[in-house]
ZADO-1210 file (C-alpha; in nm, 4 decimals, padded with zeros to 6 digits):
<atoms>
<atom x="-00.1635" y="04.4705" z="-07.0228" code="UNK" pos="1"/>
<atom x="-00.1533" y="04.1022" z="-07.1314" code="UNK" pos="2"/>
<atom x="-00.3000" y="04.0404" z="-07.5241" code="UNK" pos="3"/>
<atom x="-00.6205" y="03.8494" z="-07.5732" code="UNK" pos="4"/>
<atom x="-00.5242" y="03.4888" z="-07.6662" code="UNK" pos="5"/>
<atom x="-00.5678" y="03.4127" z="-08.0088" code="UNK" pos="6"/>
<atom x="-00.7609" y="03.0949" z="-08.1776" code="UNK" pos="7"/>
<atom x="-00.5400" y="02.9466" z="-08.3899" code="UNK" pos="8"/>
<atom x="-00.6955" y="02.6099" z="-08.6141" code="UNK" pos="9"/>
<atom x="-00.4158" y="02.3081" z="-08.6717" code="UNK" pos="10"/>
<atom x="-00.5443" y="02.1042" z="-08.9252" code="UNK" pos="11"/>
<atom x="-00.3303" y="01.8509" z="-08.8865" code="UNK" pos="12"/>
<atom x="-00.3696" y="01.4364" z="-08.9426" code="UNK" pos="13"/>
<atom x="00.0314" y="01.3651" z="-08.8146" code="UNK" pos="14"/>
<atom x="00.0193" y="01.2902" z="-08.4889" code="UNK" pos="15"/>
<atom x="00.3744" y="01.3458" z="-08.4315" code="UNK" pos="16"/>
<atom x="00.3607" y="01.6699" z="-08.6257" code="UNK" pos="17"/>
<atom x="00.0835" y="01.8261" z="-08.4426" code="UNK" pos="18"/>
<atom x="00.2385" y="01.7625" z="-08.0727" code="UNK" pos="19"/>
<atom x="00.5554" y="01.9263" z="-08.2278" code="UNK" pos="20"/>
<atom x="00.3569" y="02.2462" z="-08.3143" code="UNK" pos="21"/>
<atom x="00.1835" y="02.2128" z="-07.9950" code="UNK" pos="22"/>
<atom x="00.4754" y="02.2582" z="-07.8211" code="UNK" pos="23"/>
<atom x="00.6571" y="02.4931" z="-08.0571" code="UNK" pos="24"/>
<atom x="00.3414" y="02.7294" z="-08.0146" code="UNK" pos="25"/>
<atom x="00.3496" y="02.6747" z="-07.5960" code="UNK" pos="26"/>
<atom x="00.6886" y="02.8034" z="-07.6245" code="UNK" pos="27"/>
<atom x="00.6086" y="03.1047" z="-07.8569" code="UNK" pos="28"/>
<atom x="00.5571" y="03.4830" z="-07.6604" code="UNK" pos="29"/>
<atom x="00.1976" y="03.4818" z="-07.8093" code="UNK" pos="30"/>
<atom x="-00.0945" y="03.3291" z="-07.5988" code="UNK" pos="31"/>
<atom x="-00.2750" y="03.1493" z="-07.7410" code="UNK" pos="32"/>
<atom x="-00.5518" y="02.8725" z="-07.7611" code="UNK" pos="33"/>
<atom x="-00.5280" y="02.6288" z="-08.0428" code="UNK" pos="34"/>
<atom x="-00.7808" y="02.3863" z="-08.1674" code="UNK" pos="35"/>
<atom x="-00.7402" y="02.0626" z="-08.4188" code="UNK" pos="36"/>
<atom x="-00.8941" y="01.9040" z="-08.6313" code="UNK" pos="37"/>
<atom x="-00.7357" y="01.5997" z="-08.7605" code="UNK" pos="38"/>
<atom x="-00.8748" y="01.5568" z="-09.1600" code="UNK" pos="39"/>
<atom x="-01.0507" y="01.8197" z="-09.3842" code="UNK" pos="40"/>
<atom x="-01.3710" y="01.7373" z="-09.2927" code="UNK" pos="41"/>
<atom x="-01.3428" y="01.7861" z="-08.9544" code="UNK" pos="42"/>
<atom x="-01.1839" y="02.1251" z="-09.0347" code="UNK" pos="43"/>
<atom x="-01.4573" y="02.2356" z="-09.2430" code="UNK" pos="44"/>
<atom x="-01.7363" y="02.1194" z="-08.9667" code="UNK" pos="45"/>
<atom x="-01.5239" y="02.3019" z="-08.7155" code="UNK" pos="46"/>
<atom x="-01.5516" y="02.6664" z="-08.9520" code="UNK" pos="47"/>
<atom x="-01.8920" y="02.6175" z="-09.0790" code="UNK" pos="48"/>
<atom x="-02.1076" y="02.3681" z="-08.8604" code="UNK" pos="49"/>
<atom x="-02.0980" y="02.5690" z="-08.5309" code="UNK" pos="50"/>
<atom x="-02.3548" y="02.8916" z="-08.5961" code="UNK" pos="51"/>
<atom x="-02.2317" y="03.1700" z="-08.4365" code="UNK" pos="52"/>
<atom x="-01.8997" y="03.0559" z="-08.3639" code="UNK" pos="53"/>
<atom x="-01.6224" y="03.2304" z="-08.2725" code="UNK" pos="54"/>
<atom x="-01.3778" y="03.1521" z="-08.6358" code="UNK" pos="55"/>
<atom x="-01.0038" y="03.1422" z="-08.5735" code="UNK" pos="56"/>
<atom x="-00.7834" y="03.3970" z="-08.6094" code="UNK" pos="57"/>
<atom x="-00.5252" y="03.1879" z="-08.7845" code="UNK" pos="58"/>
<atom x="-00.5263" y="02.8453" z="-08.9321" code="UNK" pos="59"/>
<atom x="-00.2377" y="02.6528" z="-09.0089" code="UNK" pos="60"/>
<atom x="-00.2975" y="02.3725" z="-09.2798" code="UNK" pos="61"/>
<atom x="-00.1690" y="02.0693" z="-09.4042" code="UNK" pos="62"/>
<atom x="-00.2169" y="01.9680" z="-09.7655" code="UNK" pos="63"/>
<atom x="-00.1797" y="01.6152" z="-09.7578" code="UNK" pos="64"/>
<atom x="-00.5273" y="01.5064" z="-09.5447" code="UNK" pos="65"/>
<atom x="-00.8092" y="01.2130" z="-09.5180" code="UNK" pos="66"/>
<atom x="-01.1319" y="01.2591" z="-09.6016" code="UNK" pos="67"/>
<atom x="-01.1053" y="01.5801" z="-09.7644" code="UNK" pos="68"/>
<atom x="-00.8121" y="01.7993" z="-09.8685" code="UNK" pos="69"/>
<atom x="-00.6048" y="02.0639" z="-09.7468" code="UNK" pos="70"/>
<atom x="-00.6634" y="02.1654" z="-10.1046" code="UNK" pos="71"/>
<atom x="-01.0186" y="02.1060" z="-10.0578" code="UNK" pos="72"/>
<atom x="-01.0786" y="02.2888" z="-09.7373" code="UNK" pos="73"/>
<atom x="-00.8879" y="02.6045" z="-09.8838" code="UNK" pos="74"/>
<atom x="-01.0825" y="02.6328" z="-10.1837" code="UNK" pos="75"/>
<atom x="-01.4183" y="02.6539" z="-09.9526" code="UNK" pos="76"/>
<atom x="-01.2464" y="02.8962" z="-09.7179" code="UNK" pos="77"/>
<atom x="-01.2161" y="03.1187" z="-10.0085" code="UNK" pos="78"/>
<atom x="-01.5547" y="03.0486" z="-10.1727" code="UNK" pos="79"/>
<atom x="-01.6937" y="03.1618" z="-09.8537" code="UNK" pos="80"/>
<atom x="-01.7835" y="03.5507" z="-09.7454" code="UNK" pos="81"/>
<atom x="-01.7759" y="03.4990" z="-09.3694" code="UNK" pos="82"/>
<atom x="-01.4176" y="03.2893" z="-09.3908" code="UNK" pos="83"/>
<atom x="-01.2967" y="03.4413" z="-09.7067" code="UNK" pos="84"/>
<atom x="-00.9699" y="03.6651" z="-09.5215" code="UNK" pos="85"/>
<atom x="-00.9237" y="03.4272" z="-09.2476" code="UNK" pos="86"/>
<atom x="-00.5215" y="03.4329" z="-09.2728" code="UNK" pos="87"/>
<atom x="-00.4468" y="03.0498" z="-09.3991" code="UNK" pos="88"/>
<atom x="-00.1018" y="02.9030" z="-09.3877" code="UNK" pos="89"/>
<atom x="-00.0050" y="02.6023" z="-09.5373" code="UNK" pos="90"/>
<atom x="00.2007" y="02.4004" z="-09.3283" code="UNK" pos="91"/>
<atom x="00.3196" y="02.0928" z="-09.5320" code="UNK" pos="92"/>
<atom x="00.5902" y="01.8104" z="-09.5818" code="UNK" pos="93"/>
<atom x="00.5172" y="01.8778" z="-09.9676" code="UNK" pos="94"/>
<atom x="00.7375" y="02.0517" z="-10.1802" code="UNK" pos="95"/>
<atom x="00.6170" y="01.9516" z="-10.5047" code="UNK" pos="96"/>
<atom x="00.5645" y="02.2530" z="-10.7389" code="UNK" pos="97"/>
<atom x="00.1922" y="02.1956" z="-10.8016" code="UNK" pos="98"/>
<atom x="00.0683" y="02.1984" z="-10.4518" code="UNK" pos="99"/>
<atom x="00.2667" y="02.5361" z="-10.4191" code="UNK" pos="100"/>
<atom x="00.1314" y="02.7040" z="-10.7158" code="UNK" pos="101"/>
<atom x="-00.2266" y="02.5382" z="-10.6296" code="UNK" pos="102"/>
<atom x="-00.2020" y="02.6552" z="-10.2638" code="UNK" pos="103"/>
<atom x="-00.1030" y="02.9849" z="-10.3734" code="UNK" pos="104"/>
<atom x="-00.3575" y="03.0486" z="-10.6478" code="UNK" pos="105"/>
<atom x="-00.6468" y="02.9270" z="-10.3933" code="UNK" pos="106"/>
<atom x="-00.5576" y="03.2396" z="-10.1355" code="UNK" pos="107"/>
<atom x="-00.3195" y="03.0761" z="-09.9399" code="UNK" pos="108"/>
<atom x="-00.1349" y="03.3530" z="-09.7230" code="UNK" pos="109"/>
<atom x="00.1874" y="03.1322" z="-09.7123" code="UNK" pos="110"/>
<atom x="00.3271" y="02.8177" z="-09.7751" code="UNK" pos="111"/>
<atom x="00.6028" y="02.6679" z="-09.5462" code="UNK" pos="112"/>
<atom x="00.7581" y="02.3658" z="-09.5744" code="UNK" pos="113"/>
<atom x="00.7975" y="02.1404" z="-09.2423" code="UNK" pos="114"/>
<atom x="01.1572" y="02.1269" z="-09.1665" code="UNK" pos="115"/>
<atom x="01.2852" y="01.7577" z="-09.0796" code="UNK" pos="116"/>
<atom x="01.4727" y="01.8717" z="-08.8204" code="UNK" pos="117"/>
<atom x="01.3516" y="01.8989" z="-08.5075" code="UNK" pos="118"/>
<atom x="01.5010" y="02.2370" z="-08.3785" code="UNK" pos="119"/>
<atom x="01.4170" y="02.3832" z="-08.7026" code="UNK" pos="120"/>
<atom x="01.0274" y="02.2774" z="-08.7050" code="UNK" pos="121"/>
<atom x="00.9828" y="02.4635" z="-08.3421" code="UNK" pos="122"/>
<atom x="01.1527" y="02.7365" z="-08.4818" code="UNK" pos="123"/>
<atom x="00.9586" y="02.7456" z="-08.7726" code="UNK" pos="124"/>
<atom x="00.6244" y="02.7183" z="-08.6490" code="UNK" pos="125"/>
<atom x="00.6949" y="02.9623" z="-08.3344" code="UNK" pos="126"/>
<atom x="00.8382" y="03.2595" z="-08.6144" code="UNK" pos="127"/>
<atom x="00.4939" y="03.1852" z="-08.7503" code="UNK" pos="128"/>
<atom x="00.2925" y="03.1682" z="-08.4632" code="UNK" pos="129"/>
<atom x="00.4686" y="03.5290" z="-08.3681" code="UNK" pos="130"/>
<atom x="00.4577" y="03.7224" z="-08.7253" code="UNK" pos="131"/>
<atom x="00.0409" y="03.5849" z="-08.8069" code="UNK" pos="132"/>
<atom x="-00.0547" y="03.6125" z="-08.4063" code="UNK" pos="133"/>
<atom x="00.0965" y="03.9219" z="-08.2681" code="UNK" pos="134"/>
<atom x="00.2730" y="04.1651" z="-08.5761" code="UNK" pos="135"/>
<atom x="00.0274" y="04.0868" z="-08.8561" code="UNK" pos="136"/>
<atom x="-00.3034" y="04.3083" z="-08.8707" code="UNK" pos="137"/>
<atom x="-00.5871" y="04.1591" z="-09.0144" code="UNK" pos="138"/>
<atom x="-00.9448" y="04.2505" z="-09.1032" code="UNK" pos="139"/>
<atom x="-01.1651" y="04.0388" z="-08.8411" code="UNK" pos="140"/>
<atom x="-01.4137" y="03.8211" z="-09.0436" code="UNK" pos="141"/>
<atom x="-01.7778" y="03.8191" z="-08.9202" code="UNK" pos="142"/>
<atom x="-01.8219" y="03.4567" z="-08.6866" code="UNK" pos="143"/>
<atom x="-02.0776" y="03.2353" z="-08.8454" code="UNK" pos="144"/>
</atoms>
């Protein structure tokens, strides 16, 4: 019996870096349907402008975005009841100290560096896609 495909929110403002994890997640074993938003805002409308909307089951965030935050957007994940254990992992070229800590102490689930290379960025994001989408278990938060 196949799996349900699972949302999965890119918050992403790279162009080059989301078609990467486009196609790293394409060639993961999970289905999947993913959605971006490309700045914090747009994020944040996506979660809380649509009522009754179905929330993701994962989101995968950068730090460094217009508009508003990755920082930001966290921070009113976790302020929020209905988003509050949506599994959040920051996926960022930072590695300075601060946004780790700061990521960390805001509920971030993980936070993974973007490998430069090529072959290690699909790697990366696919080992991600397959522990968060298909071994991790998860409370389902109530949709909006």
């Amino acid at each position: 019996m196949a799996s349900e495909p699972k949302t999965i929110l890119l918050v992403e403002d790279n162009a080059d870096d989301e078609q990467l994890t486009l196609r790293a997640m394409r060639q993961s074993e999970v289905p999947n349907i993913i959605r971006v938003a490309r700045d914090g805002a747009e994020a944040l409308d996506h979660l809380f402008a649509i009522p009754n909307g179905r929330l993701p089951d994962l989101i995968l965030l950068d730090l460094k975005l217009p508009k508003v935050s990755g920082l930001e957007v966290l921070q009113k994940l976790r302020n929020d009841p209905r988003t509050r254990s949506l599994p959040v992992v920051v996926l960022t070229s930072s590695d300075e100290e601060k946004d780790i800590v700061e990521s960390y102490n805001l509920g971030a689930n993980s936070y993974i560096r973007k490998p430069v290379d090529f072959d290690e960025f699909i790697d990366a994001v696919r080992q991600l896609g397959l522990y968060w989408l298909s071994m991790n278990r998860t409370r389902r938060p109530l949709g909006l």
